[in-house]
C-alpha positions in Angstrom: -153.5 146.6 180.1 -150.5 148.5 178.3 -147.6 146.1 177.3 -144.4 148.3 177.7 -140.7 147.4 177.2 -138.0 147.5 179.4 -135.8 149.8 179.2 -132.5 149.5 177.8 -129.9 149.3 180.9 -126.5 148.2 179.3 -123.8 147.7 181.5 -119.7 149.0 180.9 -118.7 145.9 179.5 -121.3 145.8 177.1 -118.8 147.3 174.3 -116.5 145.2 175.5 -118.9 142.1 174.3 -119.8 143.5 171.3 -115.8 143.8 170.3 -115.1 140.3 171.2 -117.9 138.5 170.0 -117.2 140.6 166.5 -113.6 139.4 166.4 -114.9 136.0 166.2 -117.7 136.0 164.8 -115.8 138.3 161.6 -112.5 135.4 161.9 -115.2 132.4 161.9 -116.9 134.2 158.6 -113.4 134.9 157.2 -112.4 131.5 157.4 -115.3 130.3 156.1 -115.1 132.3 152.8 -111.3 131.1 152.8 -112.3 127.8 152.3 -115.3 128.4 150.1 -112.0 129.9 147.9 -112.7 133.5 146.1 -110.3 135.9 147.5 -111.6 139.1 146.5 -114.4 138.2 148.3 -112.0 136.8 151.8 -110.3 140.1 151.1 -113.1 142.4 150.9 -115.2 140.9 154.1 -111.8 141.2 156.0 -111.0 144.5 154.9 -114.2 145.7 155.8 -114.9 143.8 159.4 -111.3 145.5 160.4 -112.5 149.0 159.0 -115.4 148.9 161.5 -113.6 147.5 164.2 -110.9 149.4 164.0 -113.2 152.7 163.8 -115.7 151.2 166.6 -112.3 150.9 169.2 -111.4 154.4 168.3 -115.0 155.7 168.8 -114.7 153.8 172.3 -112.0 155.3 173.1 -112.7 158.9 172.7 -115.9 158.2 174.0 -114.0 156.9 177.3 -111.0 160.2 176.4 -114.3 162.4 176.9 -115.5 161.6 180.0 -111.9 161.6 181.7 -111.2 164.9 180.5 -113.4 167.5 181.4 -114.8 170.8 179.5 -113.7 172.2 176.2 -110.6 170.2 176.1 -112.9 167.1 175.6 -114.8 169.1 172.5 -111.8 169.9 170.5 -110.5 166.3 171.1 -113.2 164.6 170.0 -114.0 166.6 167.0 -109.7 166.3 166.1 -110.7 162.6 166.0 -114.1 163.0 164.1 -112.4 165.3 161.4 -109.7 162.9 161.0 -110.9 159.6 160.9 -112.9 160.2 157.9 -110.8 161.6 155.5 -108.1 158.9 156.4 -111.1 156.0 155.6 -111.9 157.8 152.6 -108.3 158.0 151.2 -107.6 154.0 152.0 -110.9 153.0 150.5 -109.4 154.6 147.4 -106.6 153.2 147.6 -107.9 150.2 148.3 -110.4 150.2 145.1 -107.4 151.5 143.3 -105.1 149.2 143.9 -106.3 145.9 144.6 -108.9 143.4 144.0 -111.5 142.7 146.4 -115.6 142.4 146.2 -117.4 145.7 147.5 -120.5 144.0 148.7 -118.1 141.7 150.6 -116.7 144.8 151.9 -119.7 146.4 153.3 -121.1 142.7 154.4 -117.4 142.9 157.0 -118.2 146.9 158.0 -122.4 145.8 158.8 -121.0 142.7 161.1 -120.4 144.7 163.7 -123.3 147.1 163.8 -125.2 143.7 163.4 -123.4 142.1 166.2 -124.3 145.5 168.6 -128.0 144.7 167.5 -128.5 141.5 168.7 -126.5 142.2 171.7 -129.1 145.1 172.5 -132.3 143.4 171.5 -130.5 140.8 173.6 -130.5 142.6 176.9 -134.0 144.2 176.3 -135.4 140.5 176.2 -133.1 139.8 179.5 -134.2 142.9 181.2 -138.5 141.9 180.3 -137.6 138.6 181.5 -136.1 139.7 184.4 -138.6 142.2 185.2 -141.5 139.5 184.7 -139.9 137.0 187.0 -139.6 139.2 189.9 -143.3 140.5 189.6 -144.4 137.1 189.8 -142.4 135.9 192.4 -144.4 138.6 194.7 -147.0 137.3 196.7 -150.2 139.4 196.3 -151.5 140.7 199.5 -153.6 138.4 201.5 -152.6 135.2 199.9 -152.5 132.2 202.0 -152.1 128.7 201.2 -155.1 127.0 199.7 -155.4 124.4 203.2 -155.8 127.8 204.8 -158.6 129.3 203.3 -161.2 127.1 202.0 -163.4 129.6 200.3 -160.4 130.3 197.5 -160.9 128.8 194.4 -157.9 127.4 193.0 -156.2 128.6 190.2 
């Protein structure tokens, strides 16, 4: 027998999820390295969970901009967008490195919460969808299935 996955049905509110539980889950971590007392690396994680929220609600939204606007219009929106968002990251990381003092691996650790957040939420709904999926085929009665009292020649489970 071939084990196979469930497929990956997220719902619309599944961004939604992932943005909330990042903003706490990045404040709880920020705290955290507040109290533990080195602020380059406070400053760094904070800077960088912003930079990927920040960018994740823009994607989100001309993701949503797309599909309410219809044909070409929708292209050369999204690609103004694409074309400007990096450049402007690019130019306040500089700045940023420049200017002040904050730990780059703390800054990458605050831009991979959020992707790592989305992961968990997906493998999170493939494991609810297998789950789901395995409860409903057992609560199907095979055909011809009567209670044991019934039919004496059964052998029981």
């Amino acid at each position: 027998m071939k084990a196979s996955l469930a497929p990956l049905t997220i719902d619309k509110d599944f961004p939604r999820r992932v943005f909330k539980t990042s903003m706490v889950l990045s404040a709880l971590i920020t705290l955290l390295l507040f109290l533990y007392g080195q602020w380059s690396i406070t400053l760094g994680f904070m800077i960088g969970a912003a930079i990927s929220i920040l960018f994740f609600k823009i994607l989100w939204w001309t993701v949503d901009q797309i599909f309410k606007r219809s044909g070409k219009k929708a292209l050369y929106f999204s690609l103004k967008i694409f074309i400007v968002k990096f450049p402007l990251l690019g130019i306040l990381l500089y700045y940023l490195f420049l200017n002040v003092d904050i730990n780059p691996f703390a800054l990458v650790s605050g831009i991979a919460v959020l992707q790592a957040v989305m992961f968990l939420k997906a493998i999170g709904v493939v494991i609810a969808n297998s789950t789901r999926k395995s409860a409903q085929s057992r609560d199907t009665k095979p055909p011809n299935s009567e209670p044991m009292e019934n039919n004496p020649g059964r052998i029981a489970p």
